[in-house]
C-alpha positions as CSV (number, residue, x, y, z in Angstrom):
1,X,-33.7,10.0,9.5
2,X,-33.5,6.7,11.4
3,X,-35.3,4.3,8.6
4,X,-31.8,5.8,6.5
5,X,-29.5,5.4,9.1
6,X,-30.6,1.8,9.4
7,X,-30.8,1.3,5.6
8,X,-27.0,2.8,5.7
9,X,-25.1,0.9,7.9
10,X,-26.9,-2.5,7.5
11,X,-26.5,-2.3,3.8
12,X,-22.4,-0.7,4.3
13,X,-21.9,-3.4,6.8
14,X,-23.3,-6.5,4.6
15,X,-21.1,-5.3,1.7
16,X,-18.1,-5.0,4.0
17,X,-18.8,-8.5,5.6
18,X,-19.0,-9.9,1.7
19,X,-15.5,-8.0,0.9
20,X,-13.7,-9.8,3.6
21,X,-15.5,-13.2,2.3
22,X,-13.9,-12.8,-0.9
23,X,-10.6,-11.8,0.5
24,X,-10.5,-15.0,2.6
25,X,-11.1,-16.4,-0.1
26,X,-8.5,-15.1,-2.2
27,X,-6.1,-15.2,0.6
28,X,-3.6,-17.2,-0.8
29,X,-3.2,-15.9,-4.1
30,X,-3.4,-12.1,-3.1
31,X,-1.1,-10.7,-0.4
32,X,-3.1,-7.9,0.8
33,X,-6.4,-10.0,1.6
34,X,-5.6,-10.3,5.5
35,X,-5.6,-6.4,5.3
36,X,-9.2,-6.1,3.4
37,X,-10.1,-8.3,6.0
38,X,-8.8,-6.6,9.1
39,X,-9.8,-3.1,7.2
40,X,-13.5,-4.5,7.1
41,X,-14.5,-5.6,10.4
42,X,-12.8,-2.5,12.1
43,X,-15.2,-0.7,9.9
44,X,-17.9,-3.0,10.9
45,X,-17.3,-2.1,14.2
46,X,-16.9,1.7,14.1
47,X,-20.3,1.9,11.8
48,X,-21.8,-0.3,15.1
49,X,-20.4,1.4,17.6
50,X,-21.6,5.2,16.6
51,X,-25.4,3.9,15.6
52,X,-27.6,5.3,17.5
53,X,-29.1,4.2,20.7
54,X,-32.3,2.5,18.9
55,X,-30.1,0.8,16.3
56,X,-27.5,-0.8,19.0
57,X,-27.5,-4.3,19.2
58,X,-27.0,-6.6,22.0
59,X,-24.6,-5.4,24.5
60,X,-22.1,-8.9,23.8
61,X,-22.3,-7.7,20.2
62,X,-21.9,-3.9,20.8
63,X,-18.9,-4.5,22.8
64,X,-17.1,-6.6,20.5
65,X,-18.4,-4.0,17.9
66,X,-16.7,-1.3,20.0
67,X,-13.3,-3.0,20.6
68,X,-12.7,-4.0,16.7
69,X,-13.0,-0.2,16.1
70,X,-10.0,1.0,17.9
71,X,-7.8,-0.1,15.3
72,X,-10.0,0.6,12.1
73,X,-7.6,3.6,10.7
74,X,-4.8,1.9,11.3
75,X,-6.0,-1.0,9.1
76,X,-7.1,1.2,6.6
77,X,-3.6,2.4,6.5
78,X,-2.2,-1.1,6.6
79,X,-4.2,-1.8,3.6
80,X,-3.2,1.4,1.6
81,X,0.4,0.4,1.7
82,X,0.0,-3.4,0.8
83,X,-2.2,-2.6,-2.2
84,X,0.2,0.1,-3.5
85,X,3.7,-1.0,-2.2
86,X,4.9,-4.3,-3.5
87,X,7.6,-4.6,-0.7
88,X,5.4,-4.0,2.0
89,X,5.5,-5.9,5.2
90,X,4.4,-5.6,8.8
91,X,7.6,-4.3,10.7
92,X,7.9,-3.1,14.2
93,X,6.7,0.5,13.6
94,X,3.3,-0.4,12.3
95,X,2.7,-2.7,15.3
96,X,3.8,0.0,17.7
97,X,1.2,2.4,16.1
98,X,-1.7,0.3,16.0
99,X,-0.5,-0.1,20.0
100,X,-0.7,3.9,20.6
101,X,-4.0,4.0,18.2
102,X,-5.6,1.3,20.5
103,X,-4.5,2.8,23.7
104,X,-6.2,6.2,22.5
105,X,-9.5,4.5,21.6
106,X,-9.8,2.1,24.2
107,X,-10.9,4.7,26.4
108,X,-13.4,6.1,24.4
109,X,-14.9,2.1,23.9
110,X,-15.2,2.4,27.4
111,X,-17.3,5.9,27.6
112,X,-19.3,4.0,24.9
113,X,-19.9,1.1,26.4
114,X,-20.9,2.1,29.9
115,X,-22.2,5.7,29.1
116,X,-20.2,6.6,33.1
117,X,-17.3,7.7,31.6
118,X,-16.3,11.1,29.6
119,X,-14.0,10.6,27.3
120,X,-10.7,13.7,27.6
121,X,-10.4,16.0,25.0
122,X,-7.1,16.1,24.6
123,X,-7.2,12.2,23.8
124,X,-9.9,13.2,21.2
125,X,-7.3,15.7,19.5
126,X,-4.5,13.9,19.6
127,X,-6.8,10.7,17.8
128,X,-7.4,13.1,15.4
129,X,-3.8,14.7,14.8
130,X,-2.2,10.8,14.7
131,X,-5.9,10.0,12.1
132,X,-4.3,13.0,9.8
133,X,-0.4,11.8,9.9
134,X,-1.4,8.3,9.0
135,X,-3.9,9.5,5.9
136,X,-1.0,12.4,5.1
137,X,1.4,9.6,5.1
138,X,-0.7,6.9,2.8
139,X,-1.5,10.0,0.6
140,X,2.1,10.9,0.1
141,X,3.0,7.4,-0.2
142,X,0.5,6.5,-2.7
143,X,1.5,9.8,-4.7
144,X,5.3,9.2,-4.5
145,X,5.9,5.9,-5.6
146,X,3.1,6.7,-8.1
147,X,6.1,7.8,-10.4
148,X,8.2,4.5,-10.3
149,X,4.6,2.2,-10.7
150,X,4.9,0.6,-14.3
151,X,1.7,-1.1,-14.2
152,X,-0.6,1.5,-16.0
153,X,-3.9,0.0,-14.0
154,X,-2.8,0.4,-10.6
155,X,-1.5,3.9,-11.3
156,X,-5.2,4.8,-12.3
157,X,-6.5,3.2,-9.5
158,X,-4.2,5.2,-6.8
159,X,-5.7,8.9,-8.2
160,X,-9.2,6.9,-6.7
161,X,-8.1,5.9,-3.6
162,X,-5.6,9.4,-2.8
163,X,-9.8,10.9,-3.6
164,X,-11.4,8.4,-1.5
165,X,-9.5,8.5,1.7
166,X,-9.6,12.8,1.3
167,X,-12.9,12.5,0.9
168,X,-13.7,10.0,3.7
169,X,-11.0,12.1,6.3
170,X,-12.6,15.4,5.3
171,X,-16.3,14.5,5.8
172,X,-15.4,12.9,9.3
173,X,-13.6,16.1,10.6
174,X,-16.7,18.0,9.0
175,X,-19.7,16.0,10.7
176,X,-17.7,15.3,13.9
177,X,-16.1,18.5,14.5
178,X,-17.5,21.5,12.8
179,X,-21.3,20.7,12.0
180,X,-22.4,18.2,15.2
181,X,-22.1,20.7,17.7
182,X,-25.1,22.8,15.7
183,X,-27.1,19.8,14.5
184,X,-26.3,17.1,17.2
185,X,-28.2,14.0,17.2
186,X,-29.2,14.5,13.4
187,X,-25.9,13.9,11.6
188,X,-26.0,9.8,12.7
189,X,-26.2,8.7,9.1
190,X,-23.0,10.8,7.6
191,X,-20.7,8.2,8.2
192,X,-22.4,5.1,6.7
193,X,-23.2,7.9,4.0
194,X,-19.8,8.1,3.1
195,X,-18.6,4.3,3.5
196,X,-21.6,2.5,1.8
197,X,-20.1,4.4,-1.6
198,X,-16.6,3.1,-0.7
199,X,-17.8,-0.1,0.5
200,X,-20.4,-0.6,-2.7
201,X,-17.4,0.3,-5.1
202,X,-14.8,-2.1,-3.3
203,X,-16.8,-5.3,-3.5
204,X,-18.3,-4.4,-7.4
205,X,-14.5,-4.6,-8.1
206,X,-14.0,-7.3,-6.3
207,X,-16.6,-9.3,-7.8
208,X,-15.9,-8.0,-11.3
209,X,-12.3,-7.9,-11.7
210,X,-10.6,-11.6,-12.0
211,X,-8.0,-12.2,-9.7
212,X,-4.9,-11.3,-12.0
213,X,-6.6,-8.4,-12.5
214,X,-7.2,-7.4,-8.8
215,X,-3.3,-8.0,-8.2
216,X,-2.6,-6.2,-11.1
217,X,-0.7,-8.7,-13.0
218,X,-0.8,-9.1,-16.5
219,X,-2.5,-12.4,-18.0
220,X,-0.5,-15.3,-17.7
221,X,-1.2,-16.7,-20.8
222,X,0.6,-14.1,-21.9
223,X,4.4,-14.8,-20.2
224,X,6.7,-16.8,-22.2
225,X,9.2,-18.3,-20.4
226,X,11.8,-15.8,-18.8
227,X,9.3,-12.4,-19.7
228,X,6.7,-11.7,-21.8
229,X,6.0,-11.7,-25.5
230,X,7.6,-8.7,-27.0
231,X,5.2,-6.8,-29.4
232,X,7.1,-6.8,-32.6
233,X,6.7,-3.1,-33.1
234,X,9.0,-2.7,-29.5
235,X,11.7,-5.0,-30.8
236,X,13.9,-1.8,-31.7
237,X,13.4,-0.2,-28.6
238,X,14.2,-3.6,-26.6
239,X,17.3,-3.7,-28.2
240,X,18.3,-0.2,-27.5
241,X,16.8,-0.3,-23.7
242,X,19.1,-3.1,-23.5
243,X,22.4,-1.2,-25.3
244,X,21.8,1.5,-22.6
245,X,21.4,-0.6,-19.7
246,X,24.5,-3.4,-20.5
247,X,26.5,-1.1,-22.6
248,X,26.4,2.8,-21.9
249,X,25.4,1.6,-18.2
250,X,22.8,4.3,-17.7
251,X,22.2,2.3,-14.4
252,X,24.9,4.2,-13.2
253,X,23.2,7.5,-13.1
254,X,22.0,9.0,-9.7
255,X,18.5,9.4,-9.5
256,X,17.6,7.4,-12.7
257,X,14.1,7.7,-13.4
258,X,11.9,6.5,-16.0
259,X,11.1,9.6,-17.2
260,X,15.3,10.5,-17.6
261,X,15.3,7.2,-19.7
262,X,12.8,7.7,-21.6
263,X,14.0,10.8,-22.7
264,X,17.5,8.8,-23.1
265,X,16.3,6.6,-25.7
266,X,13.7,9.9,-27.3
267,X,10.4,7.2,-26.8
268,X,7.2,8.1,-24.9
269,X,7.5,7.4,-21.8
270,X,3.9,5.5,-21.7
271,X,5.5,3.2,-23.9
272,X,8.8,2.1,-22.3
273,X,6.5,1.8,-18.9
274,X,4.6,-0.8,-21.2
275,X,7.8,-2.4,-22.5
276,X,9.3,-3.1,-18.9
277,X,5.8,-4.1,-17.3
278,X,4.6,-6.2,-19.8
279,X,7.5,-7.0,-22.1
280,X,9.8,-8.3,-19.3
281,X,7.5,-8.7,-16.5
282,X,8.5,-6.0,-14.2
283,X,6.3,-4.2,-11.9
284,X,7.9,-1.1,-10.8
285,X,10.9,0.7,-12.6
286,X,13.2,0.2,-9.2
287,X,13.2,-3.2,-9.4
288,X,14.4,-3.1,-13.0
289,X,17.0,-0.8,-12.0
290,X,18.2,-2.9,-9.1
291,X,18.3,-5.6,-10.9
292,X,21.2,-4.6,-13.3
293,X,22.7,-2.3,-9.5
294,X,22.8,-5.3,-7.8
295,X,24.3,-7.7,-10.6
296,X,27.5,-5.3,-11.6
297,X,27.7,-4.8,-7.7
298,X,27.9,-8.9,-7.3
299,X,30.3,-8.9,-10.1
300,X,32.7,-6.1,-8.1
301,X,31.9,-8.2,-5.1
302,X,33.3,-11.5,-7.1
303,X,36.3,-9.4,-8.4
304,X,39.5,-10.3,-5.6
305,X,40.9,-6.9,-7.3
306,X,38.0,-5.2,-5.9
307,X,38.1,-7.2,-2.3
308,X,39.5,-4.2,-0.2
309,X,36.7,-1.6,-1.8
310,X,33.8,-0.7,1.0
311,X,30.7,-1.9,-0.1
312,X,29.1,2.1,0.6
313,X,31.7,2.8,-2.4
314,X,30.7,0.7,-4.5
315,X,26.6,0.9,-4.5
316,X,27.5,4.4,-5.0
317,X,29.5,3.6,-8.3
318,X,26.4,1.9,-9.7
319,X,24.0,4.6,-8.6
320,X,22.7,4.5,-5.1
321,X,23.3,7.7,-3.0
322,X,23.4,5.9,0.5
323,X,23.5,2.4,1.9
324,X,20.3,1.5,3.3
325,X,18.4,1.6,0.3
326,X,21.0,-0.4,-1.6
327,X,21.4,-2.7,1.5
328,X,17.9,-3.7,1.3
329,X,17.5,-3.8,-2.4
330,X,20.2,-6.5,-2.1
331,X,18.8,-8.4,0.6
332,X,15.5,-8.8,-1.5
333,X,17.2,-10.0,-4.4
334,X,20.1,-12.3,-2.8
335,X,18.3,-13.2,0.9
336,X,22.0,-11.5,2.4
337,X,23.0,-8.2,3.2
338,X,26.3,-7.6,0.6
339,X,28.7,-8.1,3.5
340,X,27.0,-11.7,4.1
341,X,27.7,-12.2,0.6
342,X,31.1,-11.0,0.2
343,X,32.4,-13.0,3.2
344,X,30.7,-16.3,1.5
345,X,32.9,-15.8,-1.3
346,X,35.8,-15.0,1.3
347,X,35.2,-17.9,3.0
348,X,34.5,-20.4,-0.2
349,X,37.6,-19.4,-1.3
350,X,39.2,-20.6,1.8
């Protein structure tokens, strides 16, 4: 079995090495390229690091290889929230996890690297357990916000991964866990086995798909200036998307979702997805929502009627159930919290 092992992981690592290529590439048009990247050579080095003893490399080589793995699930993870999250960014929490990963694994590096050192069990366990939360977390991520996604492509494409990362987690704790013990020694090439179809998929897309594509955008060509072309067929529905939005301000509604509207204005709901995405150029139905939150909130924020009204009471008049969502809903759109804003037009006002 060692001619597949070595057929495995030189082929898996040579596709991931390309991957990260054409992320660098790419960096500056697609956000989540430094995360391919990262996701790629932690990969790299875990499919180095566990090759057998006649497939190791030079020992400069094998410890960089073994370093570069510690890490590798928390890229993964990292990567799964900037493809699928359009707000994501690297906050304190992620660092402090990829800390608590790497202090977990370093010690097993160690074992690897000088073969004096056994690594504890109850370090192994607990890499597992914090391996599970992390995948549990991207899964239920991926799934949640799956409901809000108006761009039809990526919600396909989150069914693939939500497979792909069960599928990867499952066969690890199988090979690792449950069958090694009976067939130790013989089991080498399962994990190459189950990246090379992972890796061979991710660079096929990325060497197929055009780059508006890969982020999911629609064409450019097709953006007039302030949205998209409206297909003629949709001008009725535009107009009454817009009567319900500006006029019966369905905004207003708790828990809006775009299945709720769709059933408001008695359309498929496939279609009025299609209307917001590529119609008017939105990407996810919250920030279509917020958009109209956020605008009669400035306008009860402008009102010197209103001045003496907590700001809690009035995201909660336009829909939002607590602050903290509403708070950074209006940071993103404004680049203030609504306090900063209100005591700018305080203070213009003199």
């Amino acid at each position: 079995m060692l001619w597949l092992d070595a057929f495995l992981r030189l082929s898996t690592v040579t596709l991931l090495l390309l991957s990260a290529t054409l992320a660098l590439r790419d960096k500056r048009c697609w956000r989540p390229a430094i995360f391919v990247v990262l996701t790629a050579f932690g990969t790299v080095g875990m499919l180095i690091a566990t090759a057998p003893e006649a497939l190791r490399p030079p020992m400069p080589i094998y410890v960089v290889a073994s370093l570069s793995e510690t890490g590798s699930i928390v890229f993964a993870w990292w990567f799964g929230l900037a493809i699928f999250r359009d707000d994501f960014e690297l906050k304190w929490p992620h660092w402090a996890i990829l800390v608590i990963f790497v202090s977990i694994t370093l010690p097993r590096s160690y074992a690897q690297i000088t073969g004096d050192f056994i690594y504890p069990g109850y370090l192994l366990v607990l890499f597992y357990v914090l391996a599970l939360c992390l995948m549990g977390h991207l899964i239920f991520t991926i799934t949640r916000e799956g409901r809000d996604d108006l761009v039809a492509t990526r919600r396909l494409y989150r069914a693939y991964f939500v497979a792909g990362v069960v599928a990867s987690v499952t066969f690890s704790i199988l090979t690792e866990n449950v069958w090694n013990p009976f067939y130790q020694g013989q089991l080498t090439f399962i994990k190459p086995l189950v990246v090379f179809p992972l890796a061979l998929w991710f660079t096929l897309w990325l060497t197929r798909i055009d780059l508006d594509n890969m982020a999911f955008e629609p064409d450019p060509s097709e953006i007039a200036e302030g949205g998209s072309a409206i297909d003629p067929r949709d001008g009725l529905l535009l107009e009454n998307l817009r009567a319900a939005m500006e006029k019966d301000k369905i905004y207003r509604e708790t828990g809006m979702t775009i299945r709720r509207l769709a059933e408001h204005l008695e359309t498929p709901e496939h279609r009025l997805r299609a209307l917001i995405n590529q119609g008017l150029g939105y990407r996810n139905f919250s920030a279509f929502l917020n958009t109209y939150r956020i605008n009669a909130v400035k306008a009860d924020l402008q009102d010197p009627e209103k001045s003496r009204i907590p700001v809690l009471t009035l995201a909660m008049d336009v829909g939002y159930n607590s602050l903290a969502p509403f708070n950074r809903a209006f940071r993103e759109i404004e680049g203030m919290t609504p306090t900063a804003y209100r005591q700018n037009l305080k203070d213009r006002r003199g």
